[in-house]
N, C-alpha and C positions, 0 to 999 in steps of 0.2 A: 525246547519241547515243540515237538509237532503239532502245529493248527489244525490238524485233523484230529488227532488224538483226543480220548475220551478224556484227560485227564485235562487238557485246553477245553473241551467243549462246556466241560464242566464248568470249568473259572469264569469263560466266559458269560454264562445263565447265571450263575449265582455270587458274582464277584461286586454287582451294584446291591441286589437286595441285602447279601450279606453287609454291605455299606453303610446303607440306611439303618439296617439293623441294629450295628454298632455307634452309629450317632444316638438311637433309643436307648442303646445300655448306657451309654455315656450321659443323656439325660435325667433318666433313672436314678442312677451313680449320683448326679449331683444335685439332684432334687434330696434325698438319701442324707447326705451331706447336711446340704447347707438349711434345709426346711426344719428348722431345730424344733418349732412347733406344729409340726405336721401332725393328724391326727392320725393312733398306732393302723387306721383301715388301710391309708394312704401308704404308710410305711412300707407294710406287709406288700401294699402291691407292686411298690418300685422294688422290693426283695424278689419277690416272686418273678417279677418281669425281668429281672435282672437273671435268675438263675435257670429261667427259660429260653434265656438270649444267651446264656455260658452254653447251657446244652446243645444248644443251634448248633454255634459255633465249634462244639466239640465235633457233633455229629458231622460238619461238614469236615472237620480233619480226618476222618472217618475214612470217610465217603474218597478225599485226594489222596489217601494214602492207600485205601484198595487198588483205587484207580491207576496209581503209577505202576503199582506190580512189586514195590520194594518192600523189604522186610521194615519192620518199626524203629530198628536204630537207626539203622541206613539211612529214612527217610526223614526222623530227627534231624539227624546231621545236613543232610541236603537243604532240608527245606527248615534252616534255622527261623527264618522272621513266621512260618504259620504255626511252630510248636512254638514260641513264644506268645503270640496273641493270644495263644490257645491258654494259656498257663496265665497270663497277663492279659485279658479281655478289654482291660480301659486300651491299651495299646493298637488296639487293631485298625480304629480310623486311622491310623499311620500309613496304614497299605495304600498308598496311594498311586502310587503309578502301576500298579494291579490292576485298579479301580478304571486310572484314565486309559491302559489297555484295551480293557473292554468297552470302553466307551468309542472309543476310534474304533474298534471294529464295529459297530453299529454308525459312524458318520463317515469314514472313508481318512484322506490322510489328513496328517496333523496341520493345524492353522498356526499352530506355535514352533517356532528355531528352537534347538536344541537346547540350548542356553536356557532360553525364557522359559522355558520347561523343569529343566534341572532347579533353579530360582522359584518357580511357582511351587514345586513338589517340596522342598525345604522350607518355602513360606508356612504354608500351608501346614506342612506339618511339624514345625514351631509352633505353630498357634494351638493345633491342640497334643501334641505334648504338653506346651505349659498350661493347659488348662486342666487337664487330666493330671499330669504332676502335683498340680496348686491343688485339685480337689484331696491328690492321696495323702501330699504331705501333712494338710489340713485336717486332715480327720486323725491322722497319727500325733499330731500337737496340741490339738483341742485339748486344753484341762490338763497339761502335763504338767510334771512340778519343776518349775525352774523354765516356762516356756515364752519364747520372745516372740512367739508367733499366737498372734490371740485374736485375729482375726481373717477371712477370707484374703479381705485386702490385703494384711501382711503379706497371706501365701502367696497371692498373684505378685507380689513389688521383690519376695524372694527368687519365686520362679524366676521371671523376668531377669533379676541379676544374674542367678544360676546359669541360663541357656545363654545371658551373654555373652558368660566367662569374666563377668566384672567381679561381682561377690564382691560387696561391700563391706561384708559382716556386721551389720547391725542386725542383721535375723538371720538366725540359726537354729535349724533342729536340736533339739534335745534328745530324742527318744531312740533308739535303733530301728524302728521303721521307720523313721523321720530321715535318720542320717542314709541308710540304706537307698531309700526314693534318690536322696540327694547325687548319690554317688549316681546313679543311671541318668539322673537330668544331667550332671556335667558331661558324662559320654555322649551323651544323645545333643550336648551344645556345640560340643566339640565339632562332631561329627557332619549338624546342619551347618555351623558353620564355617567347616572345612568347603562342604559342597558348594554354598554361594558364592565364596571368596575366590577361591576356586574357577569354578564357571565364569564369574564375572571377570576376572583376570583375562582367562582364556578369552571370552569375548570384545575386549579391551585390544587384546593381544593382535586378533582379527582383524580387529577395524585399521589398527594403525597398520598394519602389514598392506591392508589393503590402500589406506590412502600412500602410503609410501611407494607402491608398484603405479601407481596415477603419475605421480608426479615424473616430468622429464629427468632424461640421464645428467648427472652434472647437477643438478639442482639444488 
C-alpha cells in the first residue's frame, strides 16, 4: 500500500487512538466480567462503553474499506485480521505491528533488529490473547454444570497451558463456547509460538554464521 494513499494516511491518524481505544474495551470487557458485585449503574456503563467502542470500530472498517476502493467481499478476504477484530473486538489489541507502524512513522527508523521485533510483537501479543481468552473462557464457564473452571485464576493457569501448547488437562471447558474459545487460543499458541521459535532460531543461526566467517581458514 502506498504511503501516500488515503487508505495509509488514514491508518496512520487513527491506528494508535483506535489502540487505546481497544485497551478501554478490553477494560470494560473485564471489569464486566470479573466485578461480580459491581453495581447494575456501573454495569450498564462498561455495556454501553463497550458497544460504543464496537461501533468505533465498525465505523472505522467503514471508513478503510471505502478508502481502498474494493467491493465488501474482496476486501473481507484481503484484509482478513480487520474483518476479524471487527467481528471479535476483544482481539483487536493484537494489531500490533499496525500500531508500531505508525508509531515509527512519527519517530523515524526502527531502534529494534528485526528479530527483537518479530519477539517483542508475539510477546506482547501472548499476553493479551491470553488475557482476553482467560476473560472469554471465564465468562462462558462461570456456573456451568460439570465445570472445572470456577475461578479467574483457573482461567489464566488454563490459558497459560493452552498458549503453551502444554495442556495439562486438569482444567477444561465444558461448555461449547468454552471449548470453541479453546480451539482459537491453541491456533493463536501455535502460531505465536511458531513466530519466536522461529526468529530466535534464525537469529541464533546469525550469530553463529557470523562468528564462524571471524574465525581463521583452517581453524
Amino acid at each position: 500500500m502506498d504511503d501516500d494513499s488515503p487508505s495509509a494516511r488514514w491508518e496512520q491518524r487513527t491506528e494508535i487512538p483506535l489502540f487505546l481505544a481497544s485497551l478501554l474495551f478490553l477494560a470494560a470487557y473485564a471489569a464486566r466480567v470479573l466485578a461480580v458485585s459491581m453495581p447494575p449503574f456501573w454495569k450498564d456503563v462498561c455495556v454501553y462503553t463497550m458497544a460504543a467502542l464496537w461501533l468505533l470500530f465498525a465505523a472505522d472498517y467503514v471508513v478503510r474499506q471505502q478508502l481502498s476502493g474494493e467491493r465488501f467481499p474482496h476486501f473481507a478476504r484481503t484484509h482478513f485480521l480487520h474483518t476479524v477484530v471487527v467481528l471479535l473486538p476483544l482481539l483487536r489489541p493484537l494489531r500490533i505491528v499496525p500500531l508500531y507502524d505508525a508509531i515509527q512513522h512519527r519517530q523515524g527508523a526502527p531502534r529494534l533488529s528485526l528479530h527483537a521485533r518479530v519477539i517483542a510483537y508475539a510477546s506482547l501479543s501472548t499476553l493479551l490473547l491470553g488475557f482476553a481468552g482467560a476473560l472469554a473462557v471465564f465468562q462462558q464457564e462461570r456456573g456451568a454444570a460439570g465445570a472445572t473452571m470456577r475461578t479467574f485464576g483457573d482461567a489464566v493457569w488454563w490459558t497459560a497451558a493452552t498458549l503453551s501448547t502444554v495442556g495439562y488437562g486438569d482444567i477444561t471447558p465444558v461448555t461449547f463456547g468454552g471449548r470453541t474459545i479453546a480451539i482459537g487460543m491453541m491456533a493463536g499458541g501455535l502460531a505465536l509460538l511458531g513466530a519466536v521459535t522461529g526468529s530466535f532460531s534464525s537469529w541464533l543461526l546469525q550469530v553463529f554464521a557470523r562468528e564462524s566467517d571471524k574465525r581463521p581458514p583452517g581453524s
